[in-house]
Biopython code that builds the backbone (N, CA, C, O; Angstrom):
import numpy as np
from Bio.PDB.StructureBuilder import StructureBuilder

atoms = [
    (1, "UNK", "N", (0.823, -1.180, 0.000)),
    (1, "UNK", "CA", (0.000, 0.000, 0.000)),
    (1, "UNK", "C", (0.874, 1.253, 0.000)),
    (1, "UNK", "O", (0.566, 2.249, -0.656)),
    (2, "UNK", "N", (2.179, 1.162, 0.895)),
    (2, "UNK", "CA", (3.248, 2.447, 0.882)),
    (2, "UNK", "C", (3.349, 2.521, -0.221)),
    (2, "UNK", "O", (2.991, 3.629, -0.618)),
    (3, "UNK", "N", (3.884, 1.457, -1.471)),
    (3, "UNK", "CA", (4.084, 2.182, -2.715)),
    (3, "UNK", "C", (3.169, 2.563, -3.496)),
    (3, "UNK", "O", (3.297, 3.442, -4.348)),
    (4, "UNK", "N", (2.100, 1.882, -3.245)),
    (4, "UNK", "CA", (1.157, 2.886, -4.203)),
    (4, "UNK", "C", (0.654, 4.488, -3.902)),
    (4, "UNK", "O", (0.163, 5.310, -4.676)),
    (5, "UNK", "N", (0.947, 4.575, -2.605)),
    (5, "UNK", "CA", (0.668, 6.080, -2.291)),
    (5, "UNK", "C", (2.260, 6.741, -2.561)),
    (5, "UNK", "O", (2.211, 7.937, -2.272)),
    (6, "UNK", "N", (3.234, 6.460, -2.883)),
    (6, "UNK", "CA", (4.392, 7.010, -3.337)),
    (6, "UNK", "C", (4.192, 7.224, -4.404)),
    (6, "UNK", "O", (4.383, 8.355, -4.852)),
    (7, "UNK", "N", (3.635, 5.976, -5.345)),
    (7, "UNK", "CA", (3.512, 6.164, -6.751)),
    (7, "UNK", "C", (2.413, 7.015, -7.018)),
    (7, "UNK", "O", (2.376, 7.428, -8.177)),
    (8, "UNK", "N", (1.307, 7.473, -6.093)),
    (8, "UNK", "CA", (0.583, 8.425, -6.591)),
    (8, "UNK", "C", (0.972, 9.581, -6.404)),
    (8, "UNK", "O", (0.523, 10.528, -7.050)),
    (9, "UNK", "N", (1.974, 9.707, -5.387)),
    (9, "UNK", "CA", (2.649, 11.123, -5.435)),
    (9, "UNK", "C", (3.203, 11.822, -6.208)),
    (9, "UNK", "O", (3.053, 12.988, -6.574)),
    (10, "UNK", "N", (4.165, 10.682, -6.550)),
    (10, "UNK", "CA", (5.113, 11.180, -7.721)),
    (10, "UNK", "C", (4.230, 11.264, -9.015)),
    (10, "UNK", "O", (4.457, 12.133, -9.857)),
    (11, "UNK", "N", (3.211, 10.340, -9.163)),
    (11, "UNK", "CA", (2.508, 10.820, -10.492)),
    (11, "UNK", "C", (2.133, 12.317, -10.635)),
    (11, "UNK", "O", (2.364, 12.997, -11.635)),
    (12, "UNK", "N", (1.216, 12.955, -8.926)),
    (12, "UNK", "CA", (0.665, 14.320, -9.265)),
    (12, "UNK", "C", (2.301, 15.474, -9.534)),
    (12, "UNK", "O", (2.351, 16.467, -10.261)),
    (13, "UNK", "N", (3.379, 14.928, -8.730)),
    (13, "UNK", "CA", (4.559, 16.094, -8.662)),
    (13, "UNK", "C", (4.678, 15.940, -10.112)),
    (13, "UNK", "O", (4.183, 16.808, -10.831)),
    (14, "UNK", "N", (5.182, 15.097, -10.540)),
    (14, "UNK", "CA", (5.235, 14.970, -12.122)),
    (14, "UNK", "C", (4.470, 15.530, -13.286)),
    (14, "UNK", "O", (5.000, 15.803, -14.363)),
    (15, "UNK", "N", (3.076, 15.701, -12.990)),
    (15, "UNK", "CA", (1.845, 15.878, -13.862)),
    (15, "UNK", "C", (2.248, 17.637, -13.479)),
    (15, "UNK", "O", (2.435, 18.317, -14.488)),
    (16, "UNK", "N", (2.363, 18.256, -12.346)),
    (16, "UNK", "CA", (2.021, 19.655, -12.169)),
    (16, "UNK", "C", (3.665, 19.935, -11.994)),
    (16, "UNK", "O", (3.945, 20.915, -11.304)),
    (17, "UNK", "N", (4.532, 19.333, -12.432)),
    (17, "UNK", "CA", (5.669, 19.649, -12.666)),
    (17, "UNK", "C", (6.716, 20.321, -11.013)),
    (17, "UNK", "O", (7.604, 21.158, -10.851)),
    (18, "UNK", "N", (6.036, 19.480, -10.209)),
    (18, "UNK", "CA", (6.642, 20.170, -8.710)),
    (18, "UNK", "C", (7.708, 19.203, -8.282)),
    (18, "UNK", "O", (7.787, 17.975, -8.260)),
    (19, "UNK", "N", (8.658, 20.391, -7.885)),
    (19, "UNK", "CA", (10.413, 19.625, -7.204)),
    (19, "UNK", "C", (10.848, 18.951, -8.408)),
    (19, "UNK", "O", (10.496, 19.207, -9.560)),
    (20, "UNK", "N", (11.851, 17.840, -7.914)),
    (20, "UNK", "CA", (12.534, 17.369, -8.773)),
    (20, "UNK", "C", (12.095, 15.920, -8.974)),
    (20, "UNK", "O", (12.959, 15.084, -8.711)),
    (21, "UNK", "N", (11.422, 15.664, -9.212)),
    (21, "UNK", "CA", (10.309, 14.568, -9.576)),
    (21, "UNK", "C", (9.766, 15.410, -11.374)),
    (21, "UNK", "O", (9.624, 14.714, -12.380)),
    (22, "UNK", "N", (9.588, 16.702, -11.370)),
    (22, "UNK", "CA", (9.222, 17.259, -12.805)),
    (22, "UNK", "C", (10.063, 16.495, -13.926)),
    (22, "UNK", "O", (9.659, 16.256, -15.064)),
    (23, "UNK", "N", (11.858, 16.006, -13.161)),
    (23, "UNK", "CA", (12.628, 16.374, -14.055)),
    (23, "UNK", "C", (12.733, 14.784, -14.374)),
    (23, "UNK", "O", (13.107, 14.384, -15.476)),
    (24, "UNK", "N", (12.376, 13.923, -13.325)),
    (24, "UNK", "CA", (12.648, 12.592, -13.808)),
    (24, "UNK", "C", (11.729, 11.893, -14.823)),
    (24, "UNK", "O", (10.508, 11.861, -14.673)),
    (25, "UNK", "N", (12.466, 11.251, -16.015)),
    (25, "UNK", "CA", (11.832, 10.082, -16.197)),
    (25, "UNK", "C", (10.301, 9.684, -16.232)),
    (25, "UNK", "O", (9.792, 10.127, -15.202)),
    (26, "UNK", "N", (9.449, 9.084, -16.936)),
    (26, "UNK", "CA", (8.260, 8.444, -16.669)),
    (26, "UNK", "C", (8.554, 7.182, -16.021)),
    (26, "UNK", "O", (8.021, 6.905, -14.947)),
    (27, "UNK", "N", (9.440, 6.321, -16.653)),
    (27, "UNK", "CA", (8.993, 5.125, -16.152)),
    (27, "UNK", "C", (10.296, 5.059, -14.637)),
    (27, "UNK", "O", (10.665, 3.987, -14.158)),
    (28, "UNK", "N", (10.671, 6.112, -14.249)),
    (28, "UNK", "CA", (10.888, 6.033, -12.673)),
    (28, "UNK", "C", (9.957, 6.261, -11.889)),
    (28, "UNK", "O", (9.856, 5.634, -10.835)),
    (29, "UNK", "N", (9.045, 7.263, -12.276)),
    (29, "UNK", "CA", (7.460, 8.216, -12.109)),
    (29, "UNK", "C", (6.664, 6.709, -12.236)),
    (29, "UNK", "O", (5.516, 7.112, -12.053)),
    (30, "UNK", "N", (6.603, 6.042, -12.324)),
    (30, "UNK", "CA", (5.922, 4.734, -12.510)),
    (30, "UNK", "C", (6.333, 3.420, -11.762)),
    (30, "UNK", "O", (5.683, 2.496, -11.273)),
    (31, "UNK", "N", (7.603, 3.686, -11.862)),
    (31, "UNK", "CA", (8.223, 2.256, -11.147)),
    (31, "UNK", "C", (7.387, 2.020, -9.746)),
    (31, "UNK", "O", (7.005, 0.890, -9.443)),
    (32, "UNK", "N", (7.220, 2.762, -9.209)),
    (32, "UNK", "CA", (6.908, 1.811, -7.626)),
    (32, "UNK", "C", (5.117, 1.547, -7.945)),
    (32, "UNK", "O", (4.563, 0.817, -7.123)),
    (33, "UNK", "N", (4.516, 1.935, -8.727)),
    (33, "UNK", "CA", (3.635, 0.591, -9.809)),
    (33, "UNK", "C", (3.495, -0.420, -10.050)),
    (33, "UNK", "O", (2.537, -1.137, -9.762)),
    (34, "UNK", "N", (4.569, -0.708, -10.714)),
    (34, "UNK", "CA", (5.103, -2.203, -11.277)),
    (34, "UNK", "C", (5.916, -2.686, -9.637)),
    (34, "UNK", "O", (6.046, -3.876, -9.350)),
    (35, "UNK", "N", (6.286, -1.818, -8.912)),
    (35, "UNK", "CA", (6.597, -2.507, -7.698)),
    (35, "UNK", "C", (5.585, -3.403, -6.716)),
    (35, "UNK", "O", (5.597, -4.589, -6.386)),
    (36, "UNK", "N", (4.861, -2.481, -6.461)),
    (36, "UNK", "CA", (3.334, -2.513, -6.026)),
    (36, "UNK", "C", (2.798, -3.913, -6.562)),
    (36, "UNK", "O", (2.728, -4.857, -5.776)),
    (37, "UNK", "N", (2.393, -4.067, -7.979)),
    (37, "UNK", "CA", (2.200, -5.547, -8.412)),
    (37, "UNK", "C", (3.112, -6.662, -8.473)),
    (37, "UNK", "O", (2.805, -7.772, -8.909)),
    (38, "UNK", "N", (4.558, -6.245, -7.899)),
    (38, "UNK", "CA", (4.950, -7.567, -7.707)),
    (38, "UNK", "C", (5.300, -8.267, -6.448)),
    (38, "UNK", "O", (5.679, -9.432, -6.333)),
    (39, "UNK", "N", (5.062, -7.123, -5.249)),
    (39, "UNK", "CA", (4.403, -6.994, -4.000)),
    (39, "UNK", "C", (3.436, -7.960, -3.958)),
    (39, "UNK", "O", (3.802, -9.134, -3.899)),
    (40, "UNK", "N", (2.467, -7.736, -3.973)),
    (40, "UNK", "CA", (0.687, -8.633, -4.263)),
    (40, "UNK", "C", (0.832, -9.671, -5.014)),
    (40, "UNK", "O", (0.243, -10.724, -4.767)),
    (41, "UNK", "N", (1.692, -9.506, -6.106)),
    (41, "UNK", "CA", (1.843, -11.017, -6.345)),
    (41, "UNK", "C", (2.851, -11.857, -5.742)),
    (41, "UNK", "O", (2.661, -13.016, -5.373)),
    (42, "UNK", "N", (3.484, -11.480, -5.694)),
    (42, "UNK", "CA", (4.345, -12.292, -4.448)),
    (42, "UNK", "C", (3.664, -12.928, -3.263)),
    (42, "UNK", "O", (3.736, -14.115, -2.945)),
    (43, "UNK", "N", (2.934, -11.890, -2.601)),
    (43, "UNK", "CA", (2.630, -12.344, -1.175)),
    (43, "UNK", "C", (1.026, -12.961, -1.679)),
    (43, "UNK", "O", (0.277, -13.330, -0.775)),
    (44, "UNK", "N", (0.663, -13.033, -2.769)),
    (44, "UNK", "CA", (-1.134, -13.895, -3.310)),
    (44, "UNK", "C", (-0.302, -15.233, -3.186)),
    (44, "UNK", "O", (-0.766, -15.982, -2.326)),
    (45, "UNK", "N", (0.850, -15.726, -3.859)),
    (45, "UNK", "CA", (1.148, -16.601, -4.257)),
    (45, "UNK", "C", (2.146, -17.450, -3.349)),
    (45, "UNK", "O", (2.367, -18.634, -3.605)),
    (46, "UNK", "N", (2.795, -16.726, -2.176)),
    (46, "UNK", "CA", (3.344, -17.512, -1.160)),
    (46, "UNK", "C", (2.721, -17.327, 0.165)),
    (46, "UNK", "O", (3.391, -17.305, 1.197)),
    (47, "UNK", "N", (1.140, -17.163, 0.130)),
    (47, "UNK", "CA", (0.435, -16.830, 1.068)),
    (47, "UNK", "C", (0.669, -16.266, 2.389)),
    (47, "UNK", "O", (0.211, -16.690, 3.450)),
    (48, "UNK", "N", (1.345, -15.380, 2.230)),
    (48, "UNK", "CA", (1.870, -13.944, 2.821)),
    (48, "UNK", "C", (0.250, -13.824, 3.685)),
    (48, "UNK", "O", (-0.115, -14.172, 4.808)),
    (49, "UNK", "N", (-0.589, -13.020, 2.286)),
    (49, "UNK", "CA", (-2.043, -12.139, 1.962)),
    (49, "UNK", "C", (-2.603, -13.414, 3.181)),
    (49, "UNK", "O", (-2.570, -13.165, 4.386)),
    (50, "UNK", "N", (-2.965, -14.402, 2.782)),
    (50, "UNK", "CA", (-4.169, -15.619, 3.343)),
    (50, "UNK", "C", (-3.623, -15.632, 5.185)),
    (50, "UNK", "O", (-4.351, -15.430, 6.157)),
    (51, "UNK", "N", (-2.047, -15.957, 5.178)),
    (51, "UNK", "CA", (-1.832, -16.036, 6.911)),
    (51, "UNK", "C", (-1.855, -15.212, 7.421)),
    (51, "UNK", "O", (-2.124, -15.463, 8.595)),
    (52, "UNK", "N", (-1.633, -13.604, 7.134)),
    (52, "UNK", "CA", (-2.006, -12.444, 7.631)),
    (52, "UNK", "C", (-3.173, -12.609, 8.000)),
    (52, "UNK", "O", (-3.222, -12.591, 9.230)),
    (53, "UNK", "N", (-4.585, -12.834, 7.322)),
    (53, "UNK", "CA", (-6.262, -12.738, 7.573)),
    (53, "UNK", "C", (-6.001, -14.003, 8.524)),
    (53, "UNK", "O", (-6.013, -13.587, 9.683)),
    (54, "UNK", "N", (-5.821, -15.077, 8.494)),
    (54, "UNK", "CA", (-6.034, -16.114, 9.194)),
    (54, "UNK", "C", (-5.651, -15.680, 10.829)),
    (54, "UNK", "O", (-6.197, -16.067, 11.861)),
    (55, "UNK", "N", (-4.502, -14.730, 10.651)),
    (55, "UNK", "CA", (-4.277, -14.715, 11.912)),
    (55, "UNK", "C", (-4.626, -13.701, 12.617)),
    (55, "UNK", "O", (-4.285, -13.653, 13.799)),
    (56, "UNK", "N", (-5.395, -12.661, 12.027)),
    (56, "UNK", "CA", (-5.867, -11.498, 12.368)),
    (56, "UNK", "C", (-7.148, -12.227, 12.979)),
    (56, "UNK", "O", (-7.549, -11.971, 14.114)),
    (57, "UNK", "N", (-7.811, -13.236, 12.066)),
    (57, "UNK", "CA", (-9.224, -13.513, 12.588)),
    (57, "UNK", "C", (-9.093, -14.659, 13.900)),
    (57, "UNK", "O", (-10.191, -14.938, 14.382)),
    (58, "UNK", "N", (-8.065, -15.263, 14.455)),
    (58, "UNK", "CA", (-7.735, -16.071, 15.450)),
    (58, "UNK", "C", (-7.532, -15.137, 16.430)),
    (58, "UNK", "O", (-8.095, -15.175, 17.524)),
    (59, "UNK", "N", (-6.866, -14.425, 16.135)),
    (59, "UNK", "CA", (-6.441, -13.238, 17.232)),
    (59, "UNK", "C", (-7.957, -12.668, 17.459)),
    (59, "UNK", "O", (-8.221, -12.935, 18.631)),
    (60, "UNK", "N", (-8.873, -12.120, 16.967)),
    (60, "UNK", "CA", (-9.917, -11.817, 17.342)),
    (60, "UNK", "C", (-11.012, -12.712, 17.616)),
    (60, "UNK", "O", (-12.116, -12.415, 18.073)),
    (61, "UNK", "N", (-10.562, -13.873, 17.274)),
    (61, "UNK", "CA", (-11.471, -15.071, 17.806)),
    (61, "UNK", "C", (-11.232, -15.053, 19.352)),
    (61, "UNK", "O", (-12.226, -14.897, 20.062)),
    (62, "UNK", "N", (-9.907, -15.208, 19.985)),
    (62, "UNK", "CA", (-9.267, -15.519, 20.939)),
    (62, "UNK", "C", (-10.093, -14.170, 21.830)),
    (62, "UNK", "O", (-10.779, -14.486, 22.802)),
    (63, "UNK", "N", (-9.980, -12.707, 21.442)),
    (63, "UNK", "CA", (-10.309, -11.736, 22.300)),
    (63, "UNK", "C", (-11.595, -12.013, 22.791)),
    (63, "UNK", "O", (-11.961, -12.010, 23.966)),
    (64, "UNK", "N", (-12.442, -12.326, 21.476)),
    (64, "UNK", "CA", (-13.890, -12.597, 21.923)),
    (64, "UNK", "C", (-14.096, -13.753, 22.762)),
    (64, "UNK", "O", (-14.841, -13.535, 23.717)),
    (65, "UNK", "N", (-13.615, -14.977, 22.660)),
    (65, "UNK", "CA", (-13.609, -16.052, 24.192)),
    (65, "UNK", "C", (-13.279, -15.282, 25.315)),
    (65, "UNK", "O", (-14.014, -15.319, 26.301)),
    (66, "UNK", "N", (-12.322, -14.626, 25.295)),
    (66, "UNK", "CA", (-11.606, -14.190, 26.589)),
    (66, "UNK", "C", (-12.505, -13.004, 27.335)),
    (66, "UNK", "O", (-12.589, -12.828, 28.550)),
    (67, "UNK", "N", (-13.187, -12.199, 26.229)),
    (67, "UNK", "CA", (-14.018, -11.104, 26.758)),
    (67, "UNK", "C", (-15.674, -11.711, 27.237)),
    (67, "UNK", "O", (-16.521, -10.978, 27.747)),
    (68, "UNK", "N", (-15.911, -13.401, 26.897)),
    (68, "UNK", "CA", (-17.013, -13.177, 27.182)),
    (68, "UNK", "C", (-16.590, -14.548, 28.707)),
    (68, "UNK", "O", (-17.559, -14.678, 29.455)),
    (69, "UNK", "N", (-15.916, -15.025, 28.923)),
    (69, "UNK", "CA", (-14.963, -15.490, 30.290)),
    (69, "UNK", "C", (-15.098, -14.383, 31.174)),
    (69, "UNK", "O", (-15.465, -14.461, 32.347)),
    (70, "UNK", "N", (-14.735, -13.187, 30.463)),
    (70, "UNK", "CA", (-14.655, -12.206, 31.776)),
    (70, "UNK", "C", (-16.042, -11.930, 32.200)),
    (70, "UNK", "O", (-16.351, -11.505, 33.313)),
    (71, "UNK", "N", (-16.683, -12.141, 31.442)),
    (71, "UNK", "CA", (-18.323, -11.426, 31.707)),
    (71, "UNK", "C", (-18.824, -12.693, 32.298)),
    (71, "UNK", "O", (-19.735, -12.358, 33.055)),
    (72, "UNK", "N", (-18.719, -13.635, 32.319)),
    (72, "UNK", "CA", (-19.521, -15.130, 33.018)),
    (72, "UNK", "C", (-18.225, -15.054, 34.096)),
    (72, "UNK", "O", (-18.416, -16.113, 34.693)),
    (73, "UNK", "N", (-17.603, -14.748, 34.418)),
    (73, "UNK", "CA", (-16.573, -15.165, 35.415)),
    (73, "UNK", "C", (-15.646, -16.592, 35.583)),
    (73, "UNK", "O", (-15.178, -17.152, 36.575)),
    (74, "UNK", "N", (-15.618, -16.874, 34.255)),
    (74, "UNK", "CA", (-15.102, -18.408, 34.238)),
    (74, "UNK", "C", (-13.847, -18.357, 34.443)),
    (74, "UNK", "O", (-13.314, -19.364, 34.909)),
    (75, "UNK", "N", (-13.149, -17.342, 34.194)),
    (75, "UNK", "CA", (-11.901, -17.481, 34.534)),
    (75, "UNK", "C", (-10.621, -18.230, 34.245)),
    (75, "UNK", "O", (-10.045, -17.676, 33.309)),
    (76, "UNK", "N", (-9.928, -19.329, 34.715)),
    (76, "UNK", "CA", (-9.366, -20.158, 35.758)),
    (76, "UNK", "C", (-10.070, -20.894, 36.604)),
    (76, "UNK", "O", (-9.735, -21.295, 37.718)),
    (77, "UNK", "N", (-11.314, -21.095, 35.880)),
    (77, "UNK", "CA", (-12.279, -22.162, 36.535)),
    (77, "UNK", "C", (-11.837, -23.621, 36.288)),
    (77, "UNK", "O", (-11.847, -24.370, 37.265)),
    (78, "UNK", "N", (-11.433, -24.130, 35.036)),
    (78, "UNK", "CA", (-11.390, -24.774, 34.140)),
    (78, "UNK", "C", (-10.984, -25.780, 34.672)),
    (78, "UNK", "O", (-9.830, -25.527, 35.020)),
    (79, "UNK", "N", (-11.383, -27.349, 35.104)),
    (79, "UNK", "CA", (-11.107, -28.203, 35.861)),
    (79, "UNK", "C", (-10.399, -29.231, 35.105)),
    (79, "UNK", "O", (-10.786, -29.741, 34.054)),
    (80, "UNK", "N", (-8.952, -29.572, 35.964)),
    (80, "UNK", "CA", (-7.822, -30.245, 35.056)),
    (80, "UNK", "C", (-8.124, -32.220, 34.900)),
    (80, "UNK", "O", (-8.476, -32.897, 35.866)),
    (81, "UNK", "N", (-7.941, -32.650, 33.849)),
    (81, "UNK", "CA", (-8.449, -33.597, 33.671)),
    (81, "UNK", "C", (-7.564, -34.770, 34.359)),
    (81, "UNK", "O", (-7.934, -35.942, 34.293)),
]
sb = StructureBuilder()
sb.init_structure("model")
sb.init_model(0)
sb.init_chain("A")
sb.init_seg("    ")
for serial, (resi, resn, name, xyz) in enumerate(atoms, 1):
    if name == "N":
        sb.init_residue(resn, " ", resi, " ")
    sb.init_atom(name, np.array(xyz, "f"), 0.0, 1.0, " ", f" {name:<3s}", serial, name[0])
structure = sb.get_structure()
């Protein structure tokens, strides 16, 4: 996501000719673009993208047990087998 908001920067400095971004290049003015998609594809394809969500939604699985323990008072109730 950082490079695509870089790459939209440099597109507007470029387009309205501001700093020294006016003076470079298009396809430097572009590169973190083509960066950006090989970012996402990288991490689609070595499931980077999928264990990030998986573990975001465990982690909030986990809060919600724990927050509704606190509200029943179960605690450390939990009787060892």
């Amino acid at each position: 996501m950082y490079l695509l908001g870089l790459g939209l920067i440099f597109l507007v400095m470029k387009y309205f000719a501001l700093g020294p971004v006016a003076a470079w290049e298009w396809w430097y003015v572009l590169s973190p673009f083509a960066l950006a998609v090989l970012w996402w594809s990288w991490a689609d394809w070595s499931g980077y993208t999928k264990k990030a969500a998986m573990s975001k939604e465990d982690k909030r699985r986990q809060e919600r047990i724990d927050r509704n323990h606190d509200a029943i008072g179960t605690v450390g109730t939990k009787k060892k087998r």
